[in-house]
Phi, psi and omega in degrees: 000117179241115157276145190287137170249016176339299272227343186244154227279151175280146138341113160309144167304342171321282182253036160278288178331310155339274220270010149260345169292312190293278156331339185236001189250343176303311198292280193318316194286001204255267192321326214281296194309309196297313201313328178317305205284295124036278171296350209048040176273319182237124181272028147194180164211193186215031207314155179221058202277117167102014188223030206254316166283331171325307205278292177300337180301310185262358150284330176325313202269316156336137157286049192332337181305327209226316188289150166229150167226137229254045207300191164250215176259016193246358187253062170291349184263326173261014171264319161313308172311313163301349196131305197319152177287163148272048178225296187274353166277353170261346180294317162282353179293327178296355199082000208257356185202114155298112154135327191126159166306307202303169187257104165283028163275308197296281195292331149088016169225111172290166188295172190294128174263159187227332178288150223238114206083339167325283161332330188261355154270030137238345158305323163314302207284324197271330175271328145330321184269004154284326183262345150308322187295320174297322168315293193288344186287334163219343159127010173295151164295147160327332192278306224250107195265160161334126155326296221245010177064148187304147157277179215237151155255175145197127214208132207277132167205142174258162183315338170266343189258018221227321139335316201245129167356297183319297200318273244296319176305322181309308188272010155294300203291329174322291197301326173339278184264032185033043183295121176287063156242152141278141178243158182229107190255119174275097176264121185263015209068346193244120142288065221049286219194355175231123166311108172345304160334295157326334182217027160227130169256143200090358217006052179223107178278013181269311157340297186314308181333302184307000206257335174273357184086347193281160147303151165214151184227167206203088218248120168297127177272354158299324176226116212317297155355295173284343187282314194287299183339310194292236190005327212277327199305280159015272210306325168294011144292277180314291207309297182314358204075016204244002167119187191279138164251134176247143190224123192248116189231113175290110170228234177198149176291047219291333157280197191281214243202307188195146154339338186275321201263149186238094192294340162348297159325322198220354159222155190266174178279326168285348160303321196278288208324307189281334202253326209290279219098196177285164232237097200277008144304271205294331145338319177269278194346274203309358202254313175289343196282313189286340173282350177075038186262343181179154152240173216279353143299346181268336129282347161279339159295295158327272169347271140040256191273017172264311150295013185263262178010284179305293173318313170306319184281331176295321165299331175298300166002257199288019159274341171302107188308150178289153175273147189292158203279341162304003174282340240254332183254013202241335194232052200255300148253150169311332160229115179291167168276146174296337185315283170332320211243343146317303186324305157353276203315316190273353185275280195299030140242016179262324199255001183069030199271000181321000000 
């Protein structure tokens, strides 16, 4: 089952200029980050150089009024979009806060998940409880959705995290309760150090839908363009009530797995060369160009001011304080324990922190 995206509106010259302005302040602060780390500003990062329209493509398309997204540790692309400081969404690569700084209510991207599958059970759990919500509010049956439609999840996993158990239970019950989420798989080709191939069978995870009843879409996740269409169709899916889409966007790793990793070990540089495909940056550049949609100052510009940026944030960066270690105890339960609340006591006269 593919749903058509015929039906949803070609891009505005806008909001192309939008969405390269976007693409290009990704790709410099993406670069900016490894160089952090490098440096030692920042220990580890997760980069996602060559994943940059999947990401801005499919948050571009969100409602921010309503909609929420469910990220990984990789979506830095979808954070930008939405908004999010890039200070305070770097504060966990710095270590200095788990999940980010930012108010994920204000910003509508729950915080950075590190578990692999996590995000996506709970996008699940939080877009059910948008269509529990819907009912009861004016005395409609569960079938019966808003005029303006449900609000939306959408929630990021790649082909290797694609693998784990969690995805399969999420996207049963998701199809299950009609839950209004997209799920969105970034196939970068890579599982860490294992090629899709190896570890999806069939190599497609848009396939896995049917076994669930869902819609799936099959997306170039190198252009952007098609990435936002694909997304608007999807969430009017989910918004309408008629269940979860899963949207599968082929794109490439073109870099390592994490700061840690070394792709060498396992592909060549002429692998990447042969594999990557188009560049997705330069892929809109050529889309605007040919269309009279921008000229190459309006990319050099954009340019520009995306490495202005990426500098403004390195500097916010390395300004970032360690968090006081009593935090460490305030958000464990909803209610503490006395247990807790000895550990307190005895942590702050052991750190002199009294």
């Amino acid at each position: 089952m593919v749903l058509v995206t015929s039906t949803v509106p070609e891009l505005s010259g806008d909001e192309l200029r939008r969405l390269y302005r976007l693409l290009t302040s990704v790709r410099q602060l993406d670069l900016a980050a490894v160089a952090w780390q490098r440096q030692g500003i920042i220990p580890g990062y997760a980069p996602e150089l060559g994943q940059e329209a999947a990401q801005v493509g499919s948050a571009f398309a969100m409602d921010t009024s309503r909609d929420f997204i469910f990220p990984t540790y990789r979506e830095m692309g979808a954070a930008l979009t939405l908004g999010v400081d890039m200070v305070e969404y770097m504060a966990t690569h710095k270590a200095s806060w788990h999940g980010g700084l930012y108010d994920p209510v204000t910003t509508r991207l729950a915080p950075i998940q590190a578990v692999v599958g996590g995000s996506v059970l709970h996008a699940v759990g939080w877009a059910h409880g948008q269509r529990l919500a819907a009912a009861p509010a004016s005395g409609r049956p569960a079938d019966e959705m808003p005029a303006d439609g449900l609000p939306a999840a959408l929630t990021y996993f790649g082909d290797g995290a694609s693998s784990q158990g969690d995805i399969h239970e999420a996207m049963n019950f998701a199809a299950v309760l009609k839950a209004p989420v997209v799920f969105f798989v970034q196939n970068n080709g890579w599982a860490i150090s294992l090629p899709t191939s190896a570890q999806v069978a069939g190599g497609t995870v848009a396939a896995r839908a049917a076994g669930y009843g869902m819609k799936a879409l099959t997306v170039d996740g190198n252009d952007v363009t098609a990435v936002v269409r694909a997304t608007r169709e999807a969430l009017a899916h989910a918004r309408a009530g008629l269940g979860p889409v899963l949207i599968e966007a082929m794109t490439y790793r073109r870099g390592p797995h994490s700061t840690s990793d070394d792709p060498g070990r396992y592909r060549t540089l002429e692998d990447e060369r042969r594999d990557a495909g188009a560049d997705p940056v330069a892929l809109l550049a050529e889309q605007l160009l040919s269309a009279g949609h921008a000229d190459q100052d309006f990319l050099d510009a954009a340019h520009a001011d995306a490495v202005a940026a990426a500098e403004v944030v390195r500097l916010g960066v390395q300004e970032l304080k360690p968090r006081p270690g009593a935090e460490m105890f305030e958000f464990v339960f909803a209610e503490t324990t006395q247990q807790l609340t000895d550990q307190a006591s005895a942590w702050r006269k052991e750190s002199e922190h009294d």
